[in-house]
N, C-alpha and C positions, 0 to 999 in steps of 0.2 A: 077539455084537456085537464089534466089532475095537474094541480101544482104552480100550474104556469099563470106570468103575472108578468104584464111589463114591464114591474119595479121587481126586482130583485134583489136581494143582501145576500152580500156573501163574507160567508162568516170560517174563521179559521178550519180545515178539515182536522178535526181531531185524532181520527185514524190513522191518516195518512203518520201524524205524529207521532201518535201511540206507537208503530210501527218502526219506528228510528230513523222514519225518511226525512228529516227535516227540510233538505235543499230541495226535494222534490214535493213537499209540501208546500212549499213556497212558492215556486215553479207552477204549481195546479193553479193556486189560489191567483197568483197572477194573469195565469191564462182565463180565469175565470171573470177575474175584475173586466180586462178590459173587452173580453165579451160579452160583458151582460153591458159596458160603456160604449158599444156601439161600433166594436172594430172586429176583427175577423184574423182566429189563430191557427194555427199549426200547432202543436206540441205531440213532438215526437218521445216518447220513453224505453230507451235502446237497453237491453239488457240479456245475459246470458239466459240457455234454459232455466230454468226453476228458477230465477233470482228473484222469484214475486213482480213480476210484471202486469200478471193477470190480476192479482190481489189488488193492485198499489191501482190497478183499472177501475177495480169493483168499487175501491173506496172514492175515488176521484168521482166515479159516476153516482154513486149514492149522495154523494157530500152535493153535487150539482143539483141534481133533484129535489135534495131538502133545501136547498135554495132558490127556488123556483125558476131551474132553467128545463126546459123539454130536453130530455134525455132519450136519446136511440143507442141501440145498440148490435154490434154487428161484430163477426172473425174473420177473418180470411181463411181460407181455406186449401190444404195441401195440394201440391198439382196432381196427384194421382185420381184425386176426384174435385179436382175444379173445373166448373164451366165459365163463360164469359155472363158477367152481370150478377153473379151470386152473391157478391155485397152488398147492390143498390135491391137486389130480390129479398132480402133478410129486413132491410129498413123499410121497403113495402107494405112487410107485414106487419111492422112494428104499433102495437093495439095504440100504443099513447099518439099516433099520428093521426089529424084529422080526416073525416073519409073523403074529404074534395083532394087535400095533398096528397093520399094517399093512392088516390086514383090517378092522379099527374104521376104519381113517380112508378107507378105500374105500367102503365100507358108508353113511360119513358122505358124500362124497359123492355115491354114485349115489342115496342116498334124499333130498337137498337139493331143497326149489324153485328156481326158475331166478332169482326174486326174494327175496332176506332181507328182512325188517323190522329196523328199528334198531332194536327191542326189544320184547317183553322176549327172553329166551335161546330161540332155536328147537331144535329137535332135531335140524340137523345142527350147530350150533354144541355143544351136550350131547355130542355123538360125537366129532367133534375133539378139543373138553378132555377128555374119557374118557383118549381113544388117548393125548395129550401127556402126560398126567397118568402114564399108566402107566409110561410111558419114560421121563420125570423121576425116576422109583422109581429105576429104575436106575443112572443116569449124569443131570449135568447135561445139556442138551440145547440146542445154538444154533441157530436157524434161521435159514438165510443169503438174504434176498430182494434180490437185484439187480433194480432199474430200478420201485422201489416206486410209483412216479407210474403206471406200467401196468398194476400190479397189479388182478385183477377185485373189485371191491368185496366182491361174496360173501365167497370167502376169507380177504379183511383182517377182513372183519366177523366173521367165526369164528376168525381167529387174536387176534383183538383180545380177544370175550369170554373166552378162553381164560386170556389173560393174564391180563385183570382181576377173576378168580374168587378171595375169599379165599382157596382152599386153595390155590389156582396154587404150584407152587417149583423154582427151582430151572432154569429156563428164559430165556433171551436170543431176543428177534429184534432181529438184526444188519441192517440195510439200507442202500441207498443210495437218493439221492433227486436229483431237480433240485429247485434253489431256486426254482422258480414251484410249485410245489405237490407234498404228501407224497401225495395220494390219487388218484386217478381222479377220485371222488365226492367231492363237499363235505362230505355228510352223515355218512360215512368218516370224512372227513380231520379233519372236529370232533370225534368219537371217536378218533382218535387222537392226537390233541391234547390232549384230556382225560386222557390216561394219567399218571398220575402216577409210574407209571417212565420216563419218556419220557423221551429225553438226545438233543439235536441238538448234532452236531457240523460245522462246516464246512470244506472242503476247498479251499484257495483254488490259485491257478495257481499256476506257476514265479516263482522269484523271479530276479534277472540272477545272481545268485552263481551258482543253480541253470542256468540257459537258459547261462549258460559252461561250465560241467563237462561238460554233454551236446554243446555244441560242440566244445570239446575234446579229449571222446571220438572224433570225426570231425577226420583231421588231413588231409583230401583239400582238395586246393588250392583246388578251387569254394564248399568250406564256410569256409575259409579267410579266402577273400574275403570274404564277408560278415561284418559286426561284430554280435556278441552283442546288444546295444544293437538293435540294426535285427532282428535276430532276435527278439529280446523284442517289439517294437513291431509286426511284425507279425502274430505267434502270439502275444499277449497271453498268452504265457507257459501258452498249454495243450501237455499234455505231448504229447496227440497232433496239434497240428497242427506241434510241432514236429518230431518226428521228421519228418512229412511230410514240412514243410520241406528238411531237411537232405538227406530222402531225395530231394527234385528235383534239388536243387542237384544232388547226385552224377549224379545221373542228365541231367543237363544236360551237366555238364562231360565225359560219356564221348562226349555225340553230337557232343562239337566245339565245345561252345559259350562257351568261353574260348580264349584264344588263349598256348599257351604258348611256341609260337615265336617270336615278338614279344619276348621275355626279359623281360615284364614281368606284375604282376597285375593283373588285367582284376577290372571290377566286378560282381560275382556276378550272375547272370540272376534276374529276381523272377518270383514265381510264374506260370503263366498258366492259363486256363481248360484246365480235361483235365486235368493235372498229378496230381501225387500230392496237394500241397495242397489242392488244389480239391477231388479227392475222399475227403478226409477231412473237410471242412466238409461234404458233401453226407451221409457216414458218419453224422457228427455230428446233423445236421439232420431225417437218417431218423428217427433214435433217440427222439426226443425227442419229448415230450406234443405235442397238438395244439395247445396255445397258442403254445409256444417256436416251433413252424414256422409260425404264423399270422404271429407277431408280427414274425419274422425277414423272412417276404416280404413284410409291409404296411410294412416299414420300407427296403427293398430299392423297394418300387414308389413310395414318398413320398419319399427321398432324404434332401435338407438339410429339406424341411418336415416329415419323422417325429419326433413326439414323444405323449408317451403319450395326450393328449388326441384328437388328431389320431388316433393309431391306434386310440383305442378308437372314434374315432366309423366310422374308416375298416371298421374289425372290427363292427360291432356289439356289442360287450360295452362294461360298466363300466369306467370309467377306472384303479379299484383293480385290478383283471384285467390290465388293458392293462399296466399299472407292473409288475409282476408277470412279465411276458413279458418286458418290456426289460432288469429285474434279474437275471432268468436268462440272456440276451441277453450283457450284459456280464461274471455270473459264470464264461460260460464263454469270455471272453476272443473273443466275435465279434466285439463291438463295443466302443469306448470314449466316455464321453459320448453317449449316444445315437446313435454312428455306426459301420458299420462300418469294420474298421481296416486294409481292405485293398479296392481294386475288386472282386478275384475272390470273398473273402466275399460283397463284394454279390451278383454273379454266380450263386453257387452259389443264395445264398437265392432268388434271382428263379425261379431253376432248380428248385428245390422244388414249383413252384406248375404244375400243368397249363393249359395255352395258354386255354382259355376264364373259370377261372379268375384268373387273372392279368389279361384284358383286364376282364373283370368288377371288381375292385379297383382299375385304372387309371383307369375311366368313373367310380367313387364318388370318385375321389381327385384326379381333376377340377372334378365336380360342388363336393363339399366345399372345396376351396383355393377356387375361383372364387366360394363362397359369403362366406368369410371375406378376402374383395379379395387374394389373392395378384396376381402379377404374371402379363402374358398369357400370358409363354413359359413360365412356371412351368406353369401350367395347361394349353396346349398341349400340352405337352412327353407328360402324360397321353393327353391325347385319340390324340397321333399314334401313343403305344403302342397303344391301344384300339382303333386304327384306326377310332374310332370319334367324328361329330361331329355330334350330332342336338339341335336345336334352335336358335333363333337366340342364343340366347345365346354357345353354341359358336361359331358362325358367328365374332361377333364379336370373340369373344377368338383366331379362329385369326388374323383380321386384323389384330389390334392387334398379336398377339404377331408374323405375319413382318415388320412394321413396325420394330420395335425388334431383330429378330436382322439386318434388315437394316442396320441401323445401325450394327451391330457386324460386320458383313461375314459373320456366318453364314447365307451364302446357300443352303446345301444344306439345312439343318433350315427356312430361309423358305420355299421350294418345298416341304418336303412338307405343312407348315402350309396352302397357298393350295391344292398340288394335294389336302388331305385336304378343305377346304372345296368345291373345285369337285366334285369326286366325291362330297360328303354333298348339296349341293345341285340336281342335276341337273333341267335345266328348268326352276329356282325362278326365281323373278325378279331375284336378286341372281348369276346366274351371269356374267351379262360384266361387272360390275363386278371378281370374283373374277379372272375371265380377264384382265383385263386389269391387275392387277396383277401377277396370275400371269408375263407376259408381261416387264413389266418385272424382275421379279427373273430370270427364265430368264435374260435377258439377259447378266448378268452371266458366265456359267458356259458358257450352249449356246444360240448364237444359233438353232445348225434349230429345237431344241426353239420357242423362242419365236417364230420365224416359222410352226408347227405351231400353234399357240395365234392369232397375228396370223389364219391364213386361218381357224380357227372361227370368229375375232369377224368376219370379214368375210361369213360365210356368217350368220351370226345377222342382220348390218344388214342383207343384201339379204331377210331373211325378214321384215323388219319389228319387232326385237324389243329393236333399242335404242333405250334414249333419246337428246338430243340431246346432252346431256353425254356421254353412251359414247361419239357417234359422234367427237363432237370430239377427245378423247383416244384413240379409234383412229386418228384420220387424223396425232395428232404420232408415235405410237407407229410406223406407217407410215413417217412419214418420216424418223422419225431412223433406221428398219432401212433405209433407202435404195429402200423397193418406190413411187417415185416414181408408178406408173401408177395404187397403187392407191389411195394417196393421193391424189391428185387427183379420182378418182370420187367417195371417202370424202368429201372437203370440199364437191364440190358435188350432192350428196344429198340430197333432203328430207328433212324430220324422220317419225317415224313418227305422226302424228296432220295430217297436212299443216302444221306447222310449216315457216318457210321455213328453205333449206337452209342448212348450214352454210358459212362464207364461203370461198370459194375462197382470198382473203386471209386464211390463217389467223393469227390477229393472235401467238400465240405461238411459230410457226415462218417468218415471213418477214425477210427481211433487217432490214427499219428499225425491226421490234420488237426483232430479236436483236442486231443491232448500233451502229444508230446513240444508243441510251443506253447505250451504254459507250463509243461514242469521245465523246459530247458530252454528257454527264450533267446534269441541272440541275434544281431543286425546283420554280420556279414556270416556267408556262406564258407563251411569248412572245405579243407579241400577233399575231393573224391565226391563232392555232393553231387556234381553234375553226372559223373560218370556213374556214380552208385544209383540204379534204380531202388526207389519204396517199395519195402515189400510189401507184397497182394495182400490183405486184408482185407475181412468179407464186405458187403456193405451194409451191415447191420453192426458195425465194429463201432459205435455209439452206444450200443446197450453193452459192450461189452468192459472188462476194467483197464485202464491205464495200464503204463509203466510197463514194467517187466513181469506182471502176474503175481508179483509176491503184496500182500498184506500190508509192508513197510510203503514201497513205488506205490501201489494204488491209491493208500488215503494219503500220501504227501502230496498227490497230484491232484486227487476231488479237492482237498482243502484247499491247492494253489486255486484252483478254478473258483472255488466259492470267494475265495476272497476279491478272483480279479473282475470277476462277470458281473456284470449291474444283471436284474431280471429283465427279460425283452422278451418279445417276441421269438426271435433266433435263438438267444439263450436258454430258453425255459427247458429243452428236452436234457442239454448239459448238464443243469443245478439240478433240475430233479435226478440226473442220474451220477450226479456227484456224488450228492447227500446218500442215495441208495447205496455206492462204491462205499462209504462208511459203514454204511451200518451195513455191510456185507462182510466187510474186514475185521466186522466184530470193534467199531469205532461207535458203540451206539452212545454213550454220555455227547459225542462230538455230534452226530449225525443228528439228536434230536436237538439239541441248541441252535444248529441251520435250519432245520427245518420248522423250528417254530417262528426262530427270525422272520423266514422265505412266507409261510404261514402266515403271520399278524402284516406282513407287505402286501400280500394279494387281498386280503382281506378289506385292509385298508384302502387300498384302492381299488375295491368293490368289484373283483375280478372271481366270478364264482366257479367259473372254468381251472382255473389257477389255485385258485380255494381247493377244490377237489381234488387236486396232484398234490396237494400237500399234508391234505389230509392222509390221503389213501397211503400215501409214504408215512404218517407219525402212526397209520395203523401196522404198517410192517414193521419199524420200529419195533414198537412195542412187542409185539406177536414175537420178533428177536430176541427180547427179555424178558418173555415169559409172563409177560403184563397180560392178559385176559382179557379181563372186563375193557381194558385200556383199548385192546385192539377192536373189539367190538365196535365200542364210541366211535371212535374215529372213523372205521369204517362206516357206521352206520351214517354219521356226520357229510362221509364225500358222497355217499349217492344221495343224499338230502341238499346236494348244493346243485348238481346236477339234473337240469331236467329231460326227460324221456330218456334217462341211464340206460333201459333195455335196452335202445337201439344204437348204442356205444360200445367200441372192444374194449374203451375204457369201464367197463363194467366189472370186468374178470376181475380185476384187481383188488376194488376193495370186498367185492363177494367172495374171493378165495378168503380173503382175512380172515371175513365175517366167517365162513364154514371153520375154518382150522380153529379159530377161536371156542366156537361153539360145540364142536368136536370134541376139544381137548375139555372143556367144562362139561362135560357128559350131558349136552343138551342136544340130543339126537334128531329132537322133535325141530328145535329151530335149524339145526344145520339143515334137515330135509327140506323147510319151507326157504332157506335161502338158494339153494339147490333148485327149486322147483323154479325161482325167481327166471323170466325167458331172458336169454343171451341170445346174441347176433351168430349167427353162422360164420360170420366172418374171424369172430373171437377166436377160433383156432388157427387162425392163419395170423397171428397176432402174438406180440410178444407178453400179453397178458395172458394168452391161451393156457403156456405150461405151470405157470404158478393156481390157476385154477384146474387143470386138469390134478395137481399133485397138491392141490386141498379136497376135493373129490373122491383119492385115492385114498388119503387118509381115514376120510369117512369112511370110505368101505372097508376099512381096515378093520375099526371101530364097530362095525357093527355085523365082522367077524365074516368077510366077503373077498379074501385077499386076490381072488382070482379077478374081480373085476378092478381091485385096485392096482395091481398088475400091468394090465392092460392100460388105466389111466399114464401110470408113472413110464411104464416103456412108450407112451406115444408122447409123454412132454420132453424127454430125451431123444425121443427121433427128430423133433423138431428143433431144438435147441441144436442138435448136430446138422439139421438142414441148413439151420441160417450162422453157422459155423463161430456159435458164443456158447458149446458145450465147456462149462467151465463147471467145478463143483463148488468152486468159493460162490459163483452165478444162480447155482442150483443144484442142490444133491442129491440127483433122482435115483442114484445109484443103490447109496444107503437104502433111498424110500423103496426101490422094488426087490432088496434084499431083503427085509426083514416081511415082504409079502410072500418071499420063494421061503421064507423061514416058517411061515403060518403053513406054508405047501408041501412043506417036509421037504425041501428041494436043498438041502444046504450047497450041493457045488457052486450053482447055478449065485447063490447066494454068497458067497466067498469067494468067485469069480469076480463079482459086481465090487463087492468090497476092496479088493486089491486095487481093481484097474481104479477106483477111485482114490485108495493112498497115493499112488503114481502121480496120476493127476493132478495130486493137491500140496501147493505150498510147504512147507515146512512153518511158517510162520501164518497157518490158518488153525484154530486151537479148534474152533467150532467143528468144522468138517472131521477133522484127525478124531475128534472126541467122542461124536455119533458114530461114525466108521470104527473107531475101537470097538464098542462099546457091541456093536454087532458082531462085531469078529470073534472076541467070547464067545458068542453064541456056537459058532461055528467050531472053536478050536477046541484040542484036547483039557480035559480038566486040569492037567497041572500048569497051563498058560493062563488059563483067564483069571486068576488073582492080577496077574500083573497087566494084562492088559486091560482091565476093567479098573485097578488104580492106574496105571496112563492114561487110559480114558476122562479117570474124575477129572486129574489133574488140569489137562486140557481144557475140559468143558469150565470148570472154576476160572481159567482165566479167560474163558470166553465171554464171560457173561450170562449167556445162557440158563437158566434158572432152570429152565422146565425141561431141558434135556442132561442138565445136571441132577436133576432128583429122579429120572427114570434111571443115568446109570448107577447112583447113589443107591436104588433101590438093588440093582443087579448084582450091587458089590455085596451088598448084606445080605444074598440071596448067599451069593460065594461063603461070605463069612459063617454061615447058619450051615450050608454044610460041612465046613473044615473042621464043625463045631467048637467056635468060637462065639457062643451067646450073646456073651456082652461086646463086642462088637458089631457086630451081627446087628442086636436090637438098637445100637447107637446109631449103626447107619441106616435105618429101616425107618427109624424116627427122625434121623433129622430129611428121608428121602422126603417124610411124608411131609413133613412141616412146610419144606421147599414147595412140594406141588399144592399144598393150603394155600401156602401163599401167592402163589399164583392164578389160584383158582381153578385148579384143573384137575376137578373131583371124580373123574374117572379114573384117573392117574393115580389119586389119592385111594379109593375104592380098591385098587387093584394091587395096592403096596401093603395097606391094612384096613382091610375091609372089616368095618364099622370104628375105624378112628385109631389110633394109637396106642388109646386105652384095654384093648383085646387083642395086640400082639400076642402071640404065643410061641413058646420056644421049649428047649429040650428037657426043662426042668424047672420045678417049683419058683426056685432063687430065680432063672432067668425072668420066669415072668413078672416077676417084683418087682426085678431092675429095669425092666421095661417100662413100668409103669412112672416112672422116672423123666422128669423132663427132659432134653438134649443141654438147656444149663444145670442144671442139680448134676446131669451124669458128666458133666466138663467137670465142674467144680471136685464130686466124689475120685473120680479119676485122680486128679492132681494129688488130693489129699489120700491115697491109698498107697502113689507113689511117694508118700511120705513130705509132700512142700508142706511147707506154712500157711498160717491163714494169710500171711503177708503177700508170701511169696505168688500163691491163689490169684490173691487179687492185683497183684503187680504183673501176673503172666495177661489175666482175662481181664485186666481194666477197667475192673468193678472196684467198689469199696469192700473194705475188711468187714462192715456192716453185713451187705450182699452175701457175701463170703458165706459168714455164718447163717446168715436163711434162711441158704443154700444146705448147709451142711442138717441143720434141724429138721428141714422137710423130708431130707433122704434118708436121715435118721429112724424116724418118725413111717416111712414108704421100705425101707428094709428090715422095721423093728430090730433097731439094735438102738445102744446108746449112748456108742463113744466110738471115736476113731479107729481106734485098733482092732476092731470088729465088722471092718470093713471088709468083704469076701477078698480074698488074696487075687482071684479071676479078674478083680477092677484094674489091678496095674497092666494096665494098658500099654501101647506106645501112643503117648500124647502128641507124637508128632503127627500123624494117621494121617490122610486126606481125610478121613473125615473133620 
């Protein structure tokens, strides 16, 4: 035997010290004294995973050998592959034992049963102490058991009687242990308990003095970055999940993941699943008894509601068991307080648990919470792991809980909560109630999704399988997604037991429900209210405007509603057609300040559904003011938030934008490819249908096809008079398929359309009145359309209107160039064209003065000079022809006396003259002009 000597010295373990173990330096050295003194130890070293237990082994058994005591050594082993005797089978083989012992303790165990009795002494227990007993003669003798908790009970139970045998001397077992339990077996671990050499020593984590020194040891910049402090707090100061640590970091910062060209320190990367971290927690979580890793995943699948009660019931075991797992739990620094002290700890542990397993503890840990009234989405939150939600009770907690995550705008965990209840209930009788909330929350995020849900429940009521309440809140849910047609069906539908149908008047989506108690709110009932029936209004009287129809009632009432409505669920189809009733009334400075409000809300609370009604409205907007580029964006913007848009009637919307847009900027090629873009069939039966059928119309207008745009513009007015919101402040398809019978040579047919549309229209609507003039010229005798082509300007100026102001702007100077009036004429030609530059609508522009302003041409020499003339130079020369001051100039147009003259120098200089008085006499204009 190497080493071994009946005198032994035992001399301080350096290691152990080296190491910072001091008390358990001490601890060794003593178990060692009075072993090689002639008495017989226990020393137990209880400590978390990784806390260096195995190390603090290596050194205690090394430090014993170089003191001449015979050293064996042995693990215990996991119960997935432990047999009975694989301890006393490991010390068998052990080379430094002599081959007479060696053969005793062989002997002892191939003649063992496979079960011991806890008493009295069996005859492979008698053969062990034989063989130890012999080797004890010799030399002390330590026996080194790493991972004592794994150990096969057999052999503990023969190394135990071994021990506890008067004549025993002269012998140590050294082990390690986790602080949930010393044995396998209980029955064990009570006998070893009962030893009365028995010394437990504990081995606690790093402490910051310590978790700094071994940071320090690493001076790499990515270690660097991160503070001791934050290193302690997330490796709970175990030695191996620190290294881990450190070891990511580095490994982090080699793939790039700081930034040191920047010349600054960047904040350390925290661990992430996969890492080194992560698989030293799962290293950890292998190792350890079946309870520690029970306890770890029932505490990983309970979250904030694990605690030892909870997890024992969740486990099946004793609550004192349960305690027991968590205390190991936090001795080795996974968790702190009942929690673990990092996500990917949690991670790892979930990761522990095999996939049926795990949903099997997710269903108990539902059942359980929902038993002790947790909260829905608490309980949900289970079930949706478990992918699993059987019985009504489930049912109802998935409802309550997407109720309240909706509330809080987590509408992606609300949908899988509704879509986990429709999929648990299929064909039950509570499915379209499910769907139909389902529906509403899609909304929020993916309108196809939720018009994919709208046509189930539509296919359910034609099968007979709603109630009447379903049906009724399918037909608003209908028509707040704008499917007008089938809405309409929906409301006038019988009930399924012959119930009479539901009111066509649906009292919660028609005008004088929705609007007229917010523009005229009041507590008690007037009299004649009961006797006076509501009048019939269609039920699509939601898309239509407020009030009395006039411009003034509409946007007093959209603005009452925007200020009183929070955004909701039920509000949303309101505000966005609030905001729309503005900027219909020509209210667009007001309409887009709502809607960027309404806009930067849904935004903010991460609502992309929402996002997209808001956008698609700041694209009409704008398209209203002749903004171009503006309308594009925005359009471009709401089918970018919307995903699989094709399959949406919400699609027409903001692709009409897009074409009208692209249209009017003579991009013929992108109108086509937006055009080409697939729309739903259903689009036409949809209140998006006409405003894309009469951006389509336009195009073919555009590219000189009036017959097919014709037929687009009379089929979005058959429709709009179907669902009975033919309004022209709503849409002026009239105008639009006049001025196509106008391409047709059809003028009656075209001035027919044009009147029934004055009729029609407000007196306090400038926009409609102004386009509708403006066509009417076309139609009437020449000595009318001066004046109704300035009515027209007029109008459209105070519409807003930009780009239907510079086309009549254009028709005026068209008038003016035949009455031959030149220099009017050219003033209004240029400021038409300036208008549509700036608007962006170079077709427009192209067709006013085609190749720029600069190549106007008119009846004579002088005109074309003065053309060449800016629209401020020909304000300015104007004034001063009729004789004002430079003062006076600049006092009327609100420039400096500076400006003034310029002004005067450049047109000087552009009519070659070179004084005032040599201004053509033609320039005294009427300065009052619409132009």
């Amino acid at each position: 035997m190497r080493g071994v000597s009946p005198s032994v010295s035992v001399r301080e373990p350096q290691g152990l010290t080296f190491l910072g173990l001091g008390r358990q330096s001490h601890a060794v050295r003593t178990a060692l004294e009075d072993c090689a003194a002639g008495r017989v130890r226990v020393l137990v070293v209880e400590g978390g995973l990784g806390c260096g237990k195995s190390a603090l082994l290596g050194e205690a058994l090394k430090h014993a050998a170089a003191s001449g005591f015979l050293v064996l050594r042995s693990a215990g082993c996991p119960p997935e592959g432990r047999r009975p005797f694989d301890l006393l089978r490991q010390l068998a083989v052990d080379p430094d034992i002599p081959g007479a012992q060696r053969s005793l303790l062989q002997d002892a165990v191939g003649t063992a049963p496979s079960k011991t009795p806890n008493a009295p002494e069996t005859p492979a227990a008698q053969r062990v102490r034989a063989a130890l007993h012999q080797l004890t003669g010799a030399a002390p003798v330590v026996i080194g058991i790493d991972d004592l908790h794994h150990a096969d009970p057999q052999s503990l139970h023969c190394l135990l009687q071994a021990v506890d045998h008067p004549r025993a001397t002269r012998l140590l077992l050294l082990c390690t242990a986790l602080p949930s339990g010393l044995a396998a077996d209980p029955a064990v671990e009570a006998e070893l308990l009962c030893q009365p050499a028995l010394q437990r020593v504990m081995l606690g984590r790093l402490s910051l003095r310590a978790v700094s020194g071994l940071r320090a040891a690493r001076p790499e910049p990515a270690v660097e970055a991160l503070p001791a402090d934050d290193l302690l707090a997330v490796t709970g100061g175990n030695p191996l999940l620190v290294h881990a640590l450190l070891e990511e970091l580095v490994e982090s910062h080699a793939q790039g993941h700081t930034d040191e060209r920047a010349g600054r320190r960047r904040k350390a990367a925290p661990p992430v699943i996969g890492g080194r971290f992560y698989q030293a927690v799962l290293a950890s979580l292998s190792r350890t008894d079946s309870l520690v890793r029970h306890s770890a995943g029932a505490l990983a699948v309970l979250g904030d509601a694990g605690c030892a009660e909870v997890n024992a019931r969740l486990l099946g075991i004793g609550r004192a068991m349960a305690a027991r797992g968590l205390r190991a739990l936090e001795a080795t620094g996974l968790t702190v307080s009942g929690r673990f002290r990092h996500p990917v700890v949690e991670a790892a542990a979930l990761d522990t648990l095999d996939h049926d397993h795990r949903a099997h503890l997710h269903r108990r840990a539902a059942a359980l919470l929902y038993d002790v009234g947790a909260e829905p989405d608490e309980v949900a939150r289970h079930l949706l792991a478990a992918r699993h939600a059987a019985g009504p009770w489930a049912m109802s907690v998935l409802r309550d809980a997407a109720e309240q995550l909706l509330m809080r705008d987590d509408v992606l965990t609300a949908i899988s909560c509704l879509d986990l209840a429709r999929r648990s209930c299929a064909g039950g009788p509570r499915r379209a109630e499910i769907l139909l909330r389902l529906t509403v929350a899609t909304r929020r995020t993916d309108p196809a999704a939720a018009e994919d849900h709208l046509a189930e429940l539509v296919t359910e009521l034609r099968a007979g399988r709603l109630t009447s309440n379903e049906t009724e809140r399918l037909g608003h849910l209908l028509l707040g997604c704008g499917r007008l047609e089938e809405a309409t069906e929906v409301m006038g539908r019988p009930g399924p037991h012959g119930d009479p149908p539901t009111p066509r008047l649906e009292t919660g989506f028609h005008a004088s429900a929705l609007w007229e108690p917010l523009i005229r709110p009041r507590t008690d009932p007037e009299p004649g209210d009961e006797e006076t029936p509501r009048p019939r209004m269609p039920v699509t009287g939601i898309w239509d405007l407020p009030g009395d129809g006039t411009n003034a009632s509409a946007s007093d009432a959209a603005e009452h509603v925007l200020r009183s409505l929070p955004l909701t669920d039920t509000t949303l189809v309101i505000v966005v057609n609030a905001v729309r009733v503005l900027c219909r009334t020509g209210s667009y400075e007001t309409a887009a300040l709502w809607c960027t409000r309404l806009l930067g809300e849904a935004a903010s609370r991460g609502l992309p559904g929402w996002k997209a009604q808001f956008l698609a409205l700041q694209a009409e907007i704008a398209l209203c003011r002749g903004l171009l580029a503006d309308t594009e964006e925005y359009a471009r913007q709401a089918l970018a938030c919307v995903p699989r848009c094709s399959r949406s009637v919400f699609v027409g919307g903001p692709l009409a934008s897009r074409v009208f847009a692209a249209t009017a900027m003579g991009r013929y090629d992108e109108a086509t490819r937006q055009l080409d873009h697939p729309v739903p069939e259903a689009l036409f039966r949809s209140v998006y249908g006409p405003a894309y059928l009469r951006a389509r119309g336009h195009y073919y207008l555009a590219l000189d096809r009036p017959l097919a745009a014709v037929r687009d513009f009379l089929g979005a007015g058959r429709l709009l008079r179907r669902w009975g919101i033919d309004r022209p402040t709503l849409m002026p398809w009239r105008s639009d398929a006049a001025e196509a019978f106008l391409r047709l040579c059809e003028p009656r047919r075209a001035d027919r359309l044009l009147r029934e549309q004055l009729a029609r229209t407000p007196d306090d609507n400038p926009h409609v009145r102004g386009v509708s003039l403006r066509l009417r010229a076309q139609v009437a005798d020449p000595p009318d359309r001066l004046n109704l082509l300035t009515e027209a300007v007029n109008h459209l100026k105070s519409s807003g209107d930009r780009l239907a102001l510079a086309g009549a702007l254009a028709d005026l100077g068209a008038v003016y160039r035949e009455r031959g009036e030149s220099t009017r004429a050219g003033a209004t030609i240029r400021r038409a064209w300036h208008l549509a530059n700036d608007c962006g609508a170079r077709a427009l522009c192209e067709r006013i003065l085609p190749g720029g302003p600069g190549r106007q041409s008119s009846g004579d020499g002088a005109g074309r000079t003065e053309a060449a003339l800016s629209g401020s130079e020909l304000r300015v020369v104007e004034l001063a022809a009729n004789g004002h001051t430079n003062r006076e100039i600049a006092a009327r147009l609100c420039i400096t006396v500076s400006t003034v003259e310029q002004h005067l120098t450049r047109a000087y200089r552009k009519l070659e003259i070179s004084r005032r008085q040599e201004l053509p006499a033609r320039l005294c204009a009427h300065v009052e002009s619409p132009v």
